[in-house]
DOFISE-894771 format. One record per atom (N, C-alpha, C): residue number from 1; atom name; x, y, z. Coordinates in nm, 2 decimals. Example, Ala and Ser with C-alpha at 12.3 -4.5 7.8 and 13.67 -1.06 7.14 Angstrom:
# DOFISE-894771
+-----+------+--------+--------+--------+
| pos | site |   east |  north |     up |
+-----+------+--------+--------+--------+
|   1 |    N |   1.32 |  -0.57 |   0.78 |
|   1 |   CA |   1.23 |  -0.45 |   0.78 |
|   1 |    C |   1.32 |  -0.33 |   0.78 |
|   2 |    N |   1.28 |  -0.22 |   0.71 |
|   2 |   CA |   1.37 |  -0.11 |   0.71 |
|   2 |    C |   1.29 |   0.00 |   0.79 |
+-----+------+--------+--------+--------+
# end
This chain:
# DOFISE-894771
+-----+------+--------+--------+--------+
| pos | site |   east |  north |     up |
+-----+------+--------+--------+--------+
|   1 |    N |   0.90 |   2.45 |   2.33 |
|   1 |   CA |   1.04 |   2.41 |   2.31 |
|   1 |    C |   1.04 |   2.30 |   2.20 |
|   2 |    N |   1.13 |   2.31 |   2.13 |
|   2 |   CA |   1.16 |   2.21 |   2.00 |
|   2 |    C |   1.24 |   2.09 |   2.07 |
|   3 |    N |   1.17 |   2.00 |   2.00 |
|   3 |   CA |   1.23 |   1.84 |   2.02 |
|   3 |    C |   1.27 |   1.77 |   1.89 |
|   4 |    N |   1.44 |   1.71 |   1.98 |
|   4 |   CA |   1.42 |   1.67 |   1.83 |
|   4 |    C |   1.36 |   1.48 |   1.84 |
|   5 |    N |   1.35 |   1.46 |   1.68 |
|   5 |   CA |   1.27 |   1.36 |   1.71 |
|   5 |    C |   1.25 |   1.27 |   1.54 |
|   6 |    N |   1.30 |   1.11 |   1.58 |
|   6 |   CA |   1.34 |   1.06 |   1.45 |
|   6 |    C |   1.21 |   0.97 |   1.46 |
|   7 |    N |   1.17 |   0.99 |   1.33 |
|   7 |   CA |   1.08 |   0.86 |   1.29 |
|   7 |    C |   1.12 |   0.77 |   1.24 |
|   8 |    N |   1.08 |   0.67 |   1.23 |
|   8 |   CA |   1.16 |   0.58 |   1.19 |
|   8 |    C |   1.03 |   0.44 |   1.11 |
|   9 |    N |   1.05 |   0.48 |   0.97 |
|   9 |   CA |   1.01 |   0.44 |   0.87 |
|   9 |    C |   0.99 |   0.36 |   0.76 |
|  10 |    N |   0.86 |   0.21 |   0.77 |
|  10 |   CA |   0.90 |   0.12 |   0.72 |
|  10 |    C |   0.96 |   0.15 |   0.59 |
|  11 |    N |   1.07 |   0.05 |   0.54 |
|  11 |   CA |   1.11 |   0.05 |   0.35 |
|  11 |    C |   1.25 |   0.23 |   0.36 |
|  12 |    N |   1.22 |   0.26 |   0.46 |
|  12 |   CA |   1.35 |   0.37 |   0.46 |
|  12 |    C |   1.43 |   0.38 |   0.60 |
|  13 |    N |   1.54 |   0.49 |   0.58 |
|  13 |   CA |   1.63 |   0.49 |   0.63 |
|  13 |    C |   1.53 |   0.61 |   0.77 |
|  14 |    N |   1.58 |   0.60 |   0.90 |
|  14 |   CA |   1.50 |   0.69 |   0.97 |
|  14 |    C |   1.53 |   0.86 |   0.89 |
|  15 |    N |   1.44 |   0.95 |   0.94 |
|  15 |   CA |   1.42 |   1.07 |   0.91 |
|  15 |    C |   1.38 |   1.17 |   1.08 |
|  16 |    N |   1.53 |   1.24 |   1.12 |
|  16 |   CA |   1.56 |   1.28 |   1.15 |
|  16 |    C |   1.49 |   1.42 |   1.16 |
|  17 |    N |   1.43 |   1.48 |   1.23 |
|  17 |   CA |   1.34 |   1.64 |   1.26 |
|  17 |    C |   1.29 |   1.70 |   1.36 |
|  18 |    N |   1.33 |   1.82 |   1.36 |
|  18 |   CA |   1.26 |   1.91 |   1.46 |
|  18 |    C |   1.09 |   1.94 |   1.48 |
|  19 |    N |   1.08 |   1.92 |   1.63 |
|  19 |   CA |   0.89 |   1.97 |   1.66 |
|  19 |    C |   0.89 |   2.03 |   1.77 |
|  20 |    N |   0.83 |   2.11 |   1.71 |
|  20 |   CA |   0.76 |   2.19 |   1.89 |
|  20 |    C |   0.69 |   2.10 |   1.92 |
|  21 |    N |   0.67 |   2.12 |   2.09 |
|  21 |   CA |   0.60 |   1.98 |   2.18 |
|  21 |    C |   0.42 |   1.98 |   2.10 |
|  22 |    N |   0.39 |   2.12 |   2.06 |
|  22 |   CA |   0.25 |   2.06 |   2.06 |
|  22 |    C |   0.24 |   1.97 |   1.95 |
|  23 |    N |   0.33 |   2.04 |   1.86 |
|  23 |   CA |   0.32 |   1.95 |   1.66 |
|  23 |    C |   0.35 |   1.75 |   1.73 |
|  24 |    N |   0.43 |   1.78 |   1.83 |
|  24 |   CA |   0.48 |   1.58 |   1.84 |
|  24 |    C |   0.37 |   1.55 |   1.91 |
|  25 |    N |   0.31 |   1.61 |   2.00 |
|  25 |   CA |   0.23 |   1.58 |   2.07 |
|  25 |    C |   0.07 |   1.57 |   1.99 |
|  26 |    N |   0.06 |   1.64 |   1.89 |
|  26 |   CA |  -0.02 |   1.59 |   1.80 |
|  26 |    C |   0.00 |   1.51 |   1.70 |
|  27 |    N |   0.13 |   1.48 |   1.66 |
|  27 |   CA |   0.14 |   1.35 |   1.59 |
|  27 |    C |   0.16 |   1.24 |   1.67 |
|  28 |    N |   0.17 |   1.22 |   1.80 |
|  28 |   CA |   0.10 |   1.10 |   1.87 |
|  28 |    C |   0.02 |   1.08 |   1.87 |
|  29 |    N |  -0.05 |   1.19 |   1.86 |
|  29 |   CA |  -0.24 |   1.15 |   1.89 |
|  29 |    C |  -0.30 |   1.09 |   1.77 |
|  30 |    N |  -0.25 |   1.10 |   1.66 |
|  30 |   CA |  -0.28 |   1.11 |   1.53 |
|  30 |    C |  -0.21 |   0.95 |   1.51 |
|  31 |    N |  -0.12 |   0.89 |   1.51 |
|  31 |   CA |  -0.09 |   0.77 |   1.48 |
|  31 |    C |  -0.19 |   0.67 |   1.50 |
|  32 |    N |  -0.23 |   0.67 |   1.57 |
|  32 |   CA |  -0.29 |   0.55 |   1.58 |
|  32 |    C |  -0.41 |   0.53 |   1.43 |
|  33 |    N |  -0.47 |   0.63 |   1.42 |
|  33 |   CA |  -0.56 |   0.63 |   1.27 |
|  33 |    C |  -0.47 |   0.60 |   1.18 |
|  34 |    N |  -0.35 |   0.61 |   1.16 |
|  34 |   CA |  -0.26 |   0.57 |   1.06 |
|  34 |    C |  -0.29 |   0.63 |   0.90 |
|  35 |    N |  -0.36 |   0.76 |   0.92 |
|  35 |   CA |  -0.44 |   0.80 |   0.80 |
|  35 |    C |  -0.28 |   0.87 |   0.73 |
|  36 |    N |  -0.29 |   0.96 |   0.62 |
|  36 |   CA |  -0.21 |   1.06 |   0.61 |
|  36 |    C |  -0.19 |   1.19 |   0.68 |
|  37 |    N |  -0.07 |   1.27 |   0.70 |
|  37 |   CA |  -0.07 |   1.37 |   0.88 |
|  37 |    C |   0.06 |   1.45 |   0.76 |
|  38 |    N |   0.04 |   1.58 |   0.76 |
|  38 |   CA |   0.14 |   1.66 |   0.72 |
|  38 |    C |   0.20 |   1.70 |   0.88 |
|  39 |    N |   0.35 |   1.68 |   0.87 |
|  39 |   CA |   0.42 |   1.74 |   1.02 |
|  39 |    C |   0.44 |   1.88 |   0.99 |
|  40 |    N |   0.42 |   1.96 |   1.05 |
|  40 |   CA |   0.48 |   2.09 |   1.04 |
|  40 |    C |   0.63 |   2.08 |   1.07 |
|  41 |    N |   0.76 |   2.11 |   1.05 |
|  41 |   CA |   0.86 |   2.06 |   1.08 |
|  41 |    C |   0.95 |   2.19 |   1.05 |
|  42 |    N |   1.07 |   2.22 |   1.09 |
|  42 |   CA |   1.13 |   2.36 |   1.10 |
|  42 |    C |   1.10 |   2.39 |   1.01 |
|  43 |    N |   1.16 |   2.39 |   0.85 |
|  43 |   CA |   1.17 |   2.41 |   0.73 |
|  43 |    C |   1.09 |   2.38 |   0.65 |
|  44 |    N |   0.93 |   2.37 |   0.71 |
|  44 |   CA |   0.83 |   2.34 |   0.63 |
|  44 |    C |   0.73 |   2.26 |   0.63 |
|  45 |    N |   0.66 |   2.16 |   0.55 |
|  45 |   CA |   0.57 |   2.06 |   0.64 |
|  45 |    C |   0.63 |   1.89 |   0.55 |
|  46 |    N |   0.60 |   1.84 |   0.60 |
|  46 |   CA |   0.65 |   1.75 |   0.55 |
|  46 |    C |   0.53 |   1.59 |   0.58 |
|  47 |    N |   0.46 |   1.55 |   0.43 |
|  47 |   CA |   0.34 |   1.48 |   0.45 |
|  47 |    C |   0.41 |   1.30 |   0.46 |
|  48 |    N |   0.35 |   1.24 |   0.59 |
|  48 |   CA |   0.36 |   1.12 |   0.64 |
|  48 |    C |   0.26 |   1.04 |   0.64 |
|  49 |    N |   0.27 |   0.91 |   0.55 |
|  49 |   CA |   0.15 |   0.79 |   0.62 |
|  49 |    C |   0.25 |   0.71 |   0.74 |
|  50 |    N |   0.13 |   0.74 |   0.84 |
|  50 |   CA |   0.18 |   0.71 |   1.00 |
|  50 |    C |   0.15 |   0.55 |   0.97 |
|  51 |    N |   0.06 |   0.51 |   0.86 |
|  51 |   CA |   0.07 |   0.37 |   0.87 |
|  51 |    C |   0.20 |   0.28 |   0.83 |
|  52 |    N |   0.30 |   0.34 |   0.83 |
|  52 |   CA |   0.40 |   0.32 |   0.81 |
|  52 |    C |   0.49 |   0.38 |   0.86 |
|  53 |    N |   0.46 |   0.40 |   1.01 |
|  53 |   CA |   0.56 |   0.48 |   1.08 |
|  53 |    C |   0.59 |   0.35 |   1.19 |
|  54 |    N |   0.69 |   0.26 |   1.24 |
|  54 |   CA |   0.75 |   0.17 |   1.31 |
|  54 |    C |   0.78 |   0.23 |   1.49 |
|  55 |    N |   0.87 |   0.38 |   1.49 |
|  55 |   CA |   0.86 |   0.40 |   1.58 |
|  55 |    C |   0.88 |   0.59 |   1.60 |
|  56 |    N |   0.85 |   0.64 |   1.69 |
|  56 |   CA |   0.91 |   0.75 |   1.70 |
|  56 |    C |   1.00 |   0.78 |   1.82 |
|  57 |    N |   1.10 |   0.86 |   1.81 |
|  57 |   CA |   1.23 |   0.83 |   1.89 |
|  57 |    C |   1.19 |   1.01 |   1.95 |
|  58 |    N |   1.21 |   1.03 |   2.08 |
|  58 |   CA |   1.19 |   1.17 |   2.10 |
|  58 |    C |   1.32 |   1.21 |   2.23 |
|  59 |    N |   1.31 |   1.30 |   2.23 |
|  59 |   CA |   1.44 |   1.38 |   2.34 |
|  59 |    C |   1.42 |   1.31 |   2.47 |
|  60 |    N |   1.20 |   1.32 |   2.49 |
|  60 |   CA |   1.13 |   1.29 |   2.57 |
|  60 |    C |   1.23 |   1.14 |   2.67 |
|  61 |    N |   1.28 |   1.07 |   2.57 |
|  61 |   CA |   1.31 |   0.92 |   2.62 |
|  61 |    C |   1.46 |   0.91 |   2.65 |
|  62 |    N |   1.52 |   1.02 |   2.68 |
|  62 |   CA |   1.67 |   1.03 |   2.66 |
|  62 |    C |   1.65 |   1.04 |   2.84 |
|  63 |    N |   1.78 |   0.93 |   2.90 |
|  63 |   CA |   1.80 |   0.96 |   3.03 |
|  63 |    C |   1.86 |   1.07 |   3.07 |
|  64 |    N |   1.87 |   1.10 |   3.16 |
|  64 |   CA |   1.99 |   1.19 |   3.19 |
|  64 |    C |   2.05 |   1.14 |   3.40 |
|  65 |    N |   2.18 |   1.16 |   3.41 |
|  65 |   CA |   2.21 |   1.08 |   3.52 |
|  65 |    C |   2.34 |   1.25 |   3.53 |
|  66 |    N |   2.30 |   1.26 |   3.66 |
|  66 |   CA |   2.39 |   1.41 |   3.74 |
|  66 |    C |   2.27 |   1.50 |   3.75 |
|  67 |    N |   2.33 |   1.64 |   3.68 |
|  67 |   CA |   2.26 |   1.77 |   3.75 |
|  67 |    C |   2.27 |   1.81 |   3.64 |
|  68 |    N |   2.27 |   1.81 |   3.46 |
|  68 |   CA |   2.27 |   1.85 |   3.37 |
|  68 |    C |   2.18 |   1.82 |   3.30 |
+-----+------+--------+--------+--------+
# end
């Protein structure tokens, strides 16, 4: 299932994108080396230095309060 999921990027404005859980779940794993990481992202891949990545924001962290 696609998540969506903002990175949020020193010197820029956040950047807003879709991942399937394994592509986020491998760019977690991948942060910490802070090397260069191409995301696979809906519309293509899109290349990131993680050493300059501040936070990433995922669906994962969204509350939800009822039955929805």
């Amino acid at each position: 299932m696609a998540q969506r999921v903002t990175l949020g990027l020193q010197f820029t404005a956040p950047v807003p994108v879709k991942l399937e859980d394994s592509e986020l779940d491998a760019l977690l794993e991948a942060l910490p080396q802070g090397d260069w990481y191409d995301v696979k992202v809906e519309d293509g891949t899109m290349r990131v230095n993680l050493s300059q990545v501040i936070y990433v924001k995922t669906d994962r962290d969204e509350q939800r309060i009822g039955f929805g």
